[in-house]
C-alpha positions in Angstrom: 0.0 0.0 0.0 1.1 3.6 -0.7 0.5 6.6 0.9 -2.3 8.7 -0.4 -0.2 11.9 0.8 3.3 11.4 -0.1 3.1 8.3 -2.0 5.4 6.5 0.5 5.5 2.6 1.6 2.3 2.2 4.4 2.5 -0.3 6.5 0.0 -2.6 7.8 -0.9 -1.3 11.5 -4.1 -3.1 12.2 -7.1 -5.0 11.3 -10.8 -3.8 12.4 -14.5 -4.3 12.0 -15.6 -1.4 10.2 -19.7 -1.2 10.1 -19.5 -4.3 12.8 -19.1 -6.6 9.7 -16.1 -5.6 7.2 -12.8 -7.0 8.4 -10.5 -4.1 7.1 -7.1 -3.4 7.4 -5.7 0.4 8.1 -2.4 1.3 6.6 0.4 4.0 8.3 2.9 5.9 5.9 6.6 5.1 6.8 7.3 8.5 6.4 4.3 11.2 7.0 2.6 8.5 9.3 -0.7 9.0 7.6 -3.3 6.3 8.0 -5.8 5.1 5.6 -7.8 2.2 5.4 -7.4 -0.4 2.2 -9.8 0.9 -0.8 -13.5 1.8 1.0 -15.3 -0.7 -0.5 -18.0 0.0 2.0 -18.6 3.4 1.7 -22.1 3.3 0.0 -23.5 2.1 3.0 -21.9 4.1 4.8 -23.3 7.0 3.7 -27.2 5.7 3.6 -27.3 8.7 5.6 -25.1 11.6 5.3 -24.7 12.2 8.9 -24.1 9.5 11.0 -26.3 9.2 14.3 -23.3 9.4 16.1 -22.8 12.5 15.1 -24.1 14.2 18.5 -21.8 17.0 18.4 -22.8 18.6 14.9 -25.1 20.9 16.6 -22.6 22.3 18.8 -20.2 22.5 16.5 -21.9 24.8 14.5 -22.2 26.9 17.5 -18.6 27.3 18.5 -17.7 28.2 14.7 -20.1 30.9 14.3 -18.0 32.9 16.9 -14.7 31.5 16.2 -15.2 32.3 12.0 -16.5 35.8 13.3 -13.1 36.5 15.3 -10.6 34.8 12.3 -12.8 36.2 9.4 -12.5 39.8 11.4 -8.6 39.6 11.5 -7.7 38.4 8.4 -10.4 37.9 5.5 -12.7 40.3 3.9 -16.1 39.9 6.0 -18.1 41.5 2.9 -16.9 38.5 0.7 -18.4 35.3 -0.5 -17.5 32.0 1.5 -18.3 28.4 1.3 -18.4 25.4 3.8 -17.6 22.7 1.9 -19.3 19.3 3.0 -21.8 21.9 4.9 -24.2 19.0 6.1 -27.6 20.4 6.8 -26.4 23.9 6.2 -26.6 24.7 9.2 -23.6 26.2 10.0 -24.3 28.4 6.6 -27.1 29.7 8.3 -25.6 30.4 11.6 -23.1 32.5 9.2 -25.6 34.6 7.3 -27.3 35.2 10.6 -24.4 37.2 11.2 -24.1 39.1 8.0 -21.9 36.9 6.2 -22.4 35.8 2.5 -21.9 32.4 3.2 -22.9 29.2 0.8 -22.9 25.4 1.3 -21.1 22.6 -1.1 -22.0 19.2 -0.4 -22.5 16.4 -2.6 -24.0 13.8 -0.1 -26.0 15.9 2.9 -29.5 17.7 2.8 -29.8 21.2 2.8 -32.0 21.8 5.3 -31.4 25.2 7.0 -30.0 26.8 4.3 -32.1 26.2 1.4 -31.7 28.6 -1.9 -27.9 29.0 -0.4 -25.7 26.4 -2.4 -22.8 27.6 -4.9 -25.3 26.5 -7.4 -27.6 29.4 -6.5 -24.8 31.8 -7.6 -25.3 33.0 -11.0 -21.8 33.4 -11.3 -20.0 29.8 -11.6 -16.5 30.9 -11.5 -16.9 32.6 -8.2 -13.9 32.4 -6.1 -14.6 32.9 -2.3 -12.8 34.4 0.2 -12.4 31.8 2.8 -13.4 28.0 2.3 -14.3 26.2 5.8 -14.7 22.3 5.8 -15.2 20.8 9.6 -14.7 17.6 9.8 -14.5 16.3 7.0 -10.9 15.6 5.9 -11.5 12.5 7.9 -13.7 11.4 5.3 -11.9 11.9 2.2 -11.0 9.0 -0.2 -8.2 10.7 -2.4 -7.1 13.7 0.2 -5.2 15.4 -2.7 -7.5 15.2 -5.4 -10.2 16.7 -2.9 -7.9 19.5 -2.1 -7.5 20.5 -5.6 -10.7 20.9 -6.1 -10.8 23.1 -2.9 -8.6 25.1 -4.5 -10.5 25.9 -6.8 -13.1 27.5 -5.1 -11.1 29.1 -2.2 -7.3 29.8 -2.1 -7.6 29.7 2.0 -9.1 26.1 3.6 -9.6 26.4 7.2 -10.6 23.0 8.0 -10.8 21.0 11.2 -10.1 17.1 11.8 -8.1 16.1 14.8 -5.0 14.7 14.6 -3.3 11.4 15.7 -1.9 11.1 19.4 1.5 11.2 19.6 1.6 8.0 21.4 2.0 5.3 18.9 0.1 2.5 21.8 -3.0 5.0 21.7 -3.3 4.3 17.8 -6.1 1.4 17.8 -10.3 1.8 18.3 -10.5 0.5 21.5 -8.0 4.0 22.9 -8.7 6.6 20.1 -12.3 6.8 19.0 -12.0 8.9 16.4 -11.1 5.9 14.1 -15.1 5.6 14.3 -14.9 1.8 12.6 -19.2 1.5 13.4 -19.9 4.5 10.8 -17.5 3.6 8.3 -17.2 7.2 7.6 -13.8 7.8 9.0 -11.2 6.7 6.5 -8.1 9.1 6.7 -6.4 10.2 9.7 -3.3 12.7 9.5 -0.7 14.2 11.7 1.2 17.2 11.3 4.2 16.1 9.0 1.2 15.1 6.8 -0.2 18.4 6.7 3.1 19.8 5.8 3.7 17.5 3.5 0.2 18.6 1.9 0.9 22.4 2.1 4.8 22.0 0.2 2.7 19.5 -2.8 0.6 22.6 -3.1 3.2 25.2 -2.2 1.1 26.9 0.4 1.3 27.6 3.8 0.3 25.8 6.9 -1.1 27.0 10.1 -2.3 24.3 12.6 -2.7 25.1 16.7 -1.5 21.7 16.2 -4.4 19.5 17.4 -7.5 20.1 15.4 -7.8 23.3 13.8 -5.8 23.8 10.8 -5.5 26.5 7.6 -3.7 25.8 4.4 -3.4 29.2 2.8 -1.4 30.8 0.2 -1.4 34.2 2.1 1.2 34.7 4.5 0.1 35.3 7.6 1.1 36.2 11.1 -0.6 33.1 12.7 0.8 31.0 15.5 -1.1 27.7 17.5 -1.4 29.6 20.0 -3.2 32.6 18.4 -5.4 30.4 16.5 -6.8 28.8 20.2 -7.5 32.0 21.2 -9.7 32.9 18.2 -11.5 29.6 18.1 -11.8 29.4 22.3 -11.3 33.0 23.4 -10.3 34.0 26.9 -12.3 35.8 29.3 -11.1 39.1 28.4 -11.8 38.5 24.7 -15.2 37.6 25.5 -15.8 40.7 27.8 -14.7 43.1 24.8 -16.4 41.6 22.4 -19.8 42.1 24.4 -19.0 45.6 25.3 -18.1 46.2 21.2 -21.6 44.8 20.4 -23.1 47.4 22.9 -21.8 50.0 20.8 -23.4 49.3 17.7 -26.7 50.9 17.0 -28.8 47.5 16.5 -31.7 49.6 15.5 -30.2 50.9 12.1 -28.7 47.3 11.1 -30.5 45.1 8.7 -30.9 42.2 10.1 -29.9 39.5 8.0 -32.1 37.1 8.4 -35.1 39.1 7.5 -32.9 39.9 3.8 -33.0 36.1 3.4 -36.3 35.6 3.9 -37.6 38.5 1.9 -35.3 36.6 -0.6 -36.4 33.0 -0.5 -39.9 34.3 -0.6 -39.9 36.0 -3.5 -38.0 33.2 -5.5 -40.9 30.5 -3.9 -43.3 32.9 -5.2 -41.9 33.4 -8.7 -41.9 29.4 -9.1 
C-alpha cells in the first residue's frame, strides 16, 4: 500500500471491524505517518445517511464556529466577501453565518440542505466565483483521495480552514479500542493525519500551513502572522476577549442594522413565489 499523501510505503498497522461486519485493514505511511484504510469498498453504505447518528456533536459545533469564523474572518479575510463550507451537512452552519451578515454558501455532494435552502454555490449566477475563505469541519476524515479533494478546494477558495483532529503522539493509543475517532461502526472515518502530513500537503501545493497543532488547521497561500497559540485563542477565546467583544456589540446601534435574516427571507420568498 502507498501513501495517499506522499506516496510512500504504508505499513500494515491493524485490522478492524468497520460497520460491525467488514474486516479491514488500516495502513500508516513510513514516512508522514498517515493512516488510511485499504480501498473503502463500503462506503455506500456508509453514507445511507449523510450524517451518521453518532454524530451528536454537529449541533454544537456549529455553535462554537459561528463565533470562532467571526473573530478569524474579522482579523484576516474580507467579511463583505463570499465564503463556502464545503461538506456543509444540513447547512446549518451556513445559516448560523448569514445570521451574522456573512455571504456564506454550502457545497455538499451527499447531505441535505436543510437550514440553508436557496444558499448552495449552485444558486450563484456566477460559476466561477472564487470565495474568500473556504471552511470544511470535519471532514478531511472522510476523504478518499485527500489530494485530489484539495485540488478541487482550491478551486473554489485559495484559503481552507478546515478541522479534523489529529493522531496522538503515542503510537500504543493508535487502535479503536484507545482513540475513538477511528469511528470503525460509521465507516465514515477513512483518513487520519498528523502534522508532517499536513506539511507534506501544504509543500505539494506550495502553500502555507497553520495548525494550533491538534485540530484546527489552515492551508493558505497568504502569509500570515498566525501561530497555535493565536489560533486557540480565536477559536476558544479568553475571558477578556469575551468581555470586549460584548462591550463592542453594545456599541453598535442595533436599530439601524438590517438584520440578516429578515434579507434572506424577503429573498427566498420572492423566488418561492416566482416558481
Amino acid at each position: 500500500m502507498h501513501c495517499k499523501i506522499c506516496e510512500s510505503r504504508a505499513h500494515h498497522l491493524f485490522n478492524e471491524k468497520v460497520l460491525l461486519k467488514y474486516d479491514v485493514r488500516y495502513f500508516r505511511c513510513e514516512k508522514c505517518e498517515f493512516i488510511q484504510t485499504e480501498s473503502p469498498y463500503w462506503l455506500n453504505e456508509a453514507y445511507t445517511e449523510a450524517i451518521s447518528a453518532c454524530d451528536v456533536g454537529i449541533a454544537q459545533r456549529g455553535l462554537l464556529w459561528r463565533s470562532a469564523l467571526n473573530r478569524i474572518i474579522d482579523c484576516f479575510f474580507d467579511r463583505s466577501a463570499k465564503f463556502v463550507d464545503f461538506g456543509g451537512g444540513t447547512g446549518l452552519l451556513v445559516r448560523l453565518m448569514r445570521d451574522l451578515g456573512f455571504d456564506f454558501y454550502r457545497y455538499d455532494l451527499y447531505g441535505e440542505n436543510a437550514f440553508a435552502r436557496g444558499f448552495d454555490i449552485a444558486d450563484i449566477k456566477d460559476a466561477n466565483t472564487k470565495f474568500e475563505l473556504l471552511t470544511a469541519f470535519e471532514v478531511f476524515e472522510h476523504l478518499e483521495n485527500p489530494l485530489s479533494d484539495i485540488e478541487k478546494m482550491f478551486q473554489l477558495s485559495d484559503s481552507l480552514l478546515f478541522s479534523t483532529l489529529l493522531q496522538p503522539s503515542d503510537p500504543t493509543q493508535l487502535n479503536p479500542q484507545s482513540w475513538n475517532y477511528f469511528s470503525p461502526e460509521t465507516g465514515q472515518h477513512i483518513a487520519f493525519y498528523t502534522n508532517k502530513a499536513l506539511n507534506e500537503i501544504a509543500s505539494k501545493f506550495g502553500c502555507n500551513l497553520y495548525s494550533d497543532g491538534e485540530d484546527v488547521h489552515l492551508l493558505t497561500f497568504r502569509e500570515l502572522n498566525l501561530s497555535s497559540d493565536r489560533i486557540r485563542d480565536l477559536v476558544t477565546p479568553t475571558r477578556f476577549q469575551r468581555i470586549h467583544e460584548f462591550v463592542n456589540s453594545l456599541r453598535k446601534p442595533l436599530e439601524k442594522i438590517p438584520i440578516p435574516t429578515q434579507i434572506d427571507y424577503q429573498q427566498m420568498r420572492k423566488k418561492v413565489m416566482e416558481r
